[in-house]
Backbone bond lengths (Angstrom), bond angles and torsions (degrees), N, CA, C in turn:
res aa  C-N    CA-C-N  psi(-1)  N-CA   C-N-CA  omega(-1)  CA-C   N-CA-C  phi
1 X - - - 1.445 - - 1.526 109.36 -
2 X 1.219 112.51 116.52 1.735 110.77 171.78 1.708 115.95 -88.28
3 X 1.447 71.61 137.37 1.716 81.82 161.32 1.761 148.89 -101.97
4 X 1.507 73.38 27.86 1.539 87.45 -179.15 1.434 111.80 -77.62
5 X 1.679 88.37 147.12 1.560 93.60 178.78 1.161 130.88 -82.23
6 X 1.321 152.04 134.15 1.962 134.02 174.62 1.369 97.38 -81.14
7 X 1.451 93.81 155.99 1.369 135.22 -176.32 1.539 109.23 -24.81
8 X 1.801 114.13 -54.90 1.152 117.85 -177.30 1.428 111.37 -63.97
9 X 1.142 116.72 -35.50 1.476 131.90 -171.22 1.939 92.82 -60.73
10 X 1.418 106.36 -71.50 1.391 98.17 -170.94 1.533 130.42 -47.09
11 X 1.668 107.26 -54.76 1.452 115.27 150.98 1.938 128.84 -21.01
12 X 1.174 119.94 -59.03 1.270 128.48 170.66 1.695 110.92 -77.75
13 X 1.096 111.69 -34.25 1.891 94.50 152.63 1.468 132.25 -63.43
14 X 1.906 102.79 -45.35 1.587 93.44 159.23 1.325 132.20 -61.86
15 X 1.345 111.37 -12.47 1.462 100.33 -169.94 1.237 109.53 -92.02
16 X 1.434 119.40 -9.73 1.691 125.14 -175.63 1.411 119.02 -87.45
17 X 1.565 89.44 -9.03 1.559 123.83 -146.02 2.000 73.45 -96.80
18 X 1.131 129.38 -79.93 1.272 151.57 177.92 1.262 101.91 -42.53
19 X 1.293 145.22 -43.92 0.932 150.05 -148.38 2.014 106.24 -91.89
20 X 1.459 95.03 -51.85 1.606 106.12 156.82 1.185 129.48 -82.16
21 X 1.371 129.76 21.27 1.492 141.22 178.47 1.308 103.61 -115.32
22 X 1.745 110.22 -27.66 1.877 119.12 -172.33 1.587 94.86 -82.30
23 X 1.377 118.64 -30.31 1.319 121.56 -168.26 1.823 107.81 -74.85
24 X 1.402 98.75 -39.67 1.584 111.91 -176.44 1.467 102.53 -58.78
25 X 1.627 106.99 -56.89 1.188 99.16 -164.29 1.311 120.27 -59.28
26 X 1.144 122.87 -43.59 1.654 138.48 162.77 1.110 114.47 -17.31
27 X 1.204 114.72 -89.37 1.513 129.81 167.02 1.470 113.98 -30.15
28 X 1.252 124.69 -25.53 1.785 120.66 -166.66 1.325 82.46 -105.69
29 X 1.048 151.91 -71.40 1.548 159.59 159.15 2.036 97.75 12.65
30 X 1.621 80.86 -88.42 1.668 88.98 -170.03 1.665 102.87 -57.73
31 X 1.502 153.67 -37.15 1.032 162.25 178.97 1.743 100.95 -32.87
32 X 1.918 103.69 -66.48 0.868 135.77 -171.78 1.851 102.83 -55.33
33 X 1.237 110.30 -53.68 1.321 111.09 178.84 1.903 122.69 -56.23
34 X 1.130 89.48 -54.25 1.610 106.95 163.95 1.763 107.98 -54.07
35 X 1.215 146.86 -4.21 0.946 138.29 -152.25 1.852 90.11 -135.25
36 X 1.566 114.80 -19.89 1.327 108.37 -176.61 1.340 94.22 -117.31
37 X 1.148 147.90 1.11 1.545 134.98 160.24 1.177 118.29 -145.74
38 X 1.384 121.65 171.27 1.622 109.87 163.70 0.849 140.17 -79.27
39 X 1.436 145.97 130.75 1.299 143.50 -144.55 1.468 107.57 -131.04
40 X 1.840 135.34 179.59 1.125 101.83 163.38 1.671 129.90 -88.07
41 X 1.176 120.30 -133.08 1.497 115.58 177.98 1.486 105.98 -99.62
42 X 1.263 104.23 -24.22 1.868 84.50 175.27 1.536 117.77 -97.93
43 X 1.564 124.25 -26.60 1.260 118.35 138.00 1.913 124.94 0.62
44 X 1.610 92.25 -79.14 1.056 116.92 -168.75 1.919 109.40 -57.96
45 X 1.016 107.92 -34.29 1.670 115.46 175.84 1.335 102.13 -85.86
46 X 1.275 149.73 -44.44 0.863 161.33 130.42 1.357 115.72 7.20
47 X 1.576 106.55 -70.22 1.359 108.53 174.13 1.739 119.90 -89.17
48 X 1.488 116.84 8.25 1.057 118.06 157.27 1.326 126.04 -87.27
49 X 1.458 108.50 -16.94 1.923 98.26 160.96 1.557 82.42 144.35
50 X 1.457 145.57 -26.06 1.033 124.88 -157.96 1.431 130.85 -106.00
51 X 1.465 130.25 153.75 1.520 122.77 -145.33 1.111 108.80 -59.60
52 X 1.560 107.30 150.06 1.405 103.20 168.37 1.791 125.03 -43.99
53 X 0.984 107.85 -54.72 2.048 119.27 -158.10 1.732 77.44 -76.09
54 X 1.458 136.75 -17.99 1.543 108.64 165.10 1.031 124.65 -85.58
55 X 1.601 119.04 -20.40 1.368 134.12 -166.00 1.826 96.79 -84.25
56 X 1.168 114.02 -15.69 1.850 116.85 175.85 1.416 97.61 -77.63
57 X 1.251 118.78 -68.30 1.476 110.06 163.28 1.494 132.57 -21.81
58 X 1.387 94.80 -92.76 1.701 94.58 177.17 1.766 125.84 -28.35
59 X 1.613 104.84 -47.33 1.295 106.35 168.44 1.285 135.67 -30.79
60 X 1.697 92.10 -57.10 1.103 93.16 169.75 1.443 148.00 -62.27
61 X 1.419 96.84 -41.83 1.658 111.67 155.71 1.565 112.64 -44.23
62 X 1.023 115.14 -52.65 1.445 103.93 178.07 1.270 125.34 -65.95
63 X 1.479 115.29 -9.86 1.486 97.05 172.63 1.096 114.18 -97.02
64 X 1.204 116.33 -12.72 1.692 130.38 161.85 1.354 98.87 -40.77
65 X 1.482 130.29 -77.43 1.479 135.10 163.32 1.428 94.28 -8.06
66 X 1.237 94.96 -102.83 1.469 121.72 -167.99 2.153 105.98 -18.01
67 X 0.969 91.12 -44.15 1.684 97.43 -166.28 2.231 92.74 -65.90
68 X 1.319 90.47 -54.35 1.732 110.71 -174.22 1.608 98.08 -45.59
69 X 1.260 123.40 -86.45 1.567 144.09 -161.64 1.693 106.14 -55.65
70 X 1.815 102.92 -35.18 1.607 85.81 -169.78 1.473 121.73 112.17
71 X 1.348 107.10 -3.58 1.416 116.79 163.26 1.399 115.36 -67.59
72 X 1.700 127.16 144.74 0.823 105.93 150.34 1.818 99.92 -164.61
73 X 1.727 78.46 150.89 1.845 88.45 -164.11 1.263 115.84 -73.28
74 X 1.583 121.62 176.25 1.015 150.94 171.72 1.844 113.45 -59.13
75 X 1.409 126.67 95.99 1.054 136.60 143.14 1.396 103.18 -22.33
76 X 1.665 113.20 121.37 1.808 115.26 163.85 1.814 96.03 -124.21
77 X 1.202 122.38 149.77 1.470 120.90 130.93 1.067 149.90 -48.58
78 X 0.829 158.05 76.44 1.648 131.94 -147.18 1.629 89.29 -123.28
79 X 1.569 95.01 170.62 1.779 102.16 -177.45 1.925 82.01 -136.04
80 X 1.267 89.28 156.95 1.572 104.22 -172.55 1.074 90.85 -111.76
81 X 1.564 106.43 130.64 1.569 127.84 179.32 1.674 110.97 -72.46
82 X 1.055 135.84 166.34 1.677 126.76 -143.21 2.313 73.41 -123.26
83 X 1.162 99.26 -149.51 1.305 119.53 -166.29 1.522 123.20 -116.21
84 X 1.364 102.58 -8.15 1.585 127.11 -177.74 1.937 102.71 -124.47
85 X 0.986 91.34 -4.17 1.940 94.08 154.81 1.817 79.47 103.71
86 X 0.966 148.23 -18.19 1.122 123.75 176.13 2.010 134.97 -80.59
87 X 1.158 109.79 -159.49 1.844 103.40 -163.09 1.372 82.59 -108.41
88 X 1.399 102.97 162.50 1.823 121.88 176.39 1.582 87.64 -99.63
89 X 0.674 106.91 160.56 2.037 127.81 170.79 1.314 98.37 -76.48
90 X 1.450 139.47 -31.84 1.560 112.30 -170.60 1.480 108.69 -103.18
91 X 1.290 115.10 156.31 1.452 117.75 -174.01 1.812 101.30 -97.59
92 X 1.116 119.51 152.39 1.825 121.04 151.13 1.354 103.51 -140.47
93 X 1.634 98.96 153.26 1.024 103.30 -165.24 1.662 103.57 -89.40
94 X 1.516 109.58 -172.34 1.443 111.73 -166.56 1.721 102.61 -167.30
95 X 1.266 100.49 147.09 1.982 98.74 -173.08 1.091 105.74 -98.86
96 X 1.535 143.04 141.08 1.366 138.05 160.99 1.807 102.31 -126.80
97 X 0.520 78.40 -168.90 2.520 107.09 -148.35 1.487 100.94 -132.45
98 X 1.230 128.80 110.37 1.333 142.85 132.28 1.238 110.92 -30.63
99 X 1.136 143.95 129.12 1.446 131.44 152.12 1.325 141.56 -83.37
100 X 1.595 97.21 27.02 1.715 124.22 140.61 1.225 119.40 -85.02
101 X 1.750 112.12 -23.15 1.444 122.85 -177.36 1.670 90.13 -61.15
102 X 1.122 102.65 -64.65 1.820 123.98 -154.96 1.579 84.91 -57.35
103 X 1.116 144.22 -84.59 1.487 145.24 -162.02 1.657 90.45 -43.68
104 X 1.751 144.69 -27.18 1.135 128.61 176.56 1.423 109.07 -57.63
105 X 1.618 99.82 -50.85 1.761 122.73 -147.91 1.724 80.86 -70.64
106 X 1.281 125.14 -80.59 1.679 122.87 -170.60 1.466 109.23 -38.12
107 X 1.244 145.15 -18.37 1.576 127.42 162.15 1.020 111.00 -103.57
108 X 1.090 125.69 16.76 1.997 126.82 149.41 1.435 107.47 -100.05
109 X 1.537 118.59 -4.77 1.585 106.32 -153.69 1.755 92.25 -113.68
110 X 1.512 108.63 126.54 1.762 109.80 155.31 1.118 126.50 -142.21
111 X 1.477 90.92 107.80 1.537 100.69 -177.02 1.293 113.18 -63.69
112 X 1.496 116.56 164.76 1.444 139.24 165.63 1.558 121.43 -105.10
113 X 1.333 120.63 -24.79 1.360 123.03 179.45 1.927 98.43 -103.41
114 X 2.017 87.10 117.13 1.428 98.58 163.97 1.629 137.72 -7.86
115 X 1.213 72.40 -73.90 1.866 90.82 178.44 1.706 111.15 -48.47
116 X 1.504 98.86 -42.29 1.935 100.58 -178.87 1.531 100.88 -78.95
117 X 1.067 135.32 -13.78 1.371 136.18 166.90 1.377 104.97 -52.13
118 X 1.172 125.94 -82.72 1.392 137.74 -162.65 1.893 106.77 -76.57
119 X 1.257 117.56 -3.92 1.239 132.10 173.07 1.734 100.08 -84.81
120 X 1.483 116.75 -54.35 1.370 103.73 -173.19 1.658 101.74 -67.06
121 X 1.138 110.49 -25.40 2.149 111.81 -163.98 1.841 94.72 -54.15
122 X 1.825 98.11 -47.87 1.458 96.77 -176.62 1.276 132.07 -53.10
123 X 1.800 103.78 -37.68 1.537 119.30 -168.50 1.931 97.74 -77.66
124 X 1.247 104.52 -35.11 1.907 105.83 176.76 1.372 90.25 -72.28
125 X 0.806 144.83 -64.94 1.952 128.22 -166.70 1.615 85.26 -46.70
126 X 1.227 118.45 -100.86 1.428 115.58 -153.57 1.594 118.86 -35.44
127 X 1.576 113.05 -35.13 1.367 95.20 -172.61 1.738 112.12 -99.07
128 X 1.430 114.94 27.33 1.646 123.70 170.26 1.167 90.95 -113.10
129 X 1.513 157.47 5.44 1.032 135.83 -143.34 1.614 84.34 -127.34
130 X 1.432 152.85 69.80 1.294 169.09 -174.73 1.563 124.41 -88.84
């Protein structure tokens, strides 16, 4: 009995195959980015693994921190990209986080809701991990 696969068979392995390598890379990508500049706070959870609609949360808590302790981020410019791939003419500004900031804000920060428990564990792995 062989075990070779047909054509269709191989095709739908590469593509799952491709499909979880586009996902990997992603994830190490933005990780990587967060690790070379400052980003904001949900970014940063974000790219530590955790859901979006928790990573809105947590943010927020942290800037609560942030407001409490005395942190405070980095002013950026940014220009908002238009709809045809180009920049708008006006700038707004926007806050981003060191991720010495973030390792400040997570040992001032304790959550009470589960989910932000294991949300900050993620954001301390990623942002000790240097």
């Amino acid at each position: 009995m062989s075990h070779a696969l047909t054509p269709r068979q191989r095709r739908a392995k590469r593509r799952t195959a491709r499909t979880i390598l586009r996902q990997r890379t992603a994830t190490n990508r933005l990780a990587a980015s967060v690790r070379r500049r400052p980003r904001s706070l949900a970014t940063v959870a974000i790219a530590a693994g955790v859901a979006k609609d928790t990573a809105s949360g947590i943010a927020a808590g942290l800037r609560s921190v942030a407001k409490r302790i005395g942190v405070t981020p980095a002013l950026v410019a940014r220009t908002r990209r238009t709809v045809k791939g180009g920049r708008s003419r006006r700038t707004h500004n926007v806050h981003r986080y060191t991720l010495a900031q973030v390792r400040q804000l997570l040992a001032a920060y304790s959550p009470r809701k589960a989910a932000y428990v294991t949300a900050a564990a993620l954001i301390t792995a990623l942002a000790v991990t240097l």
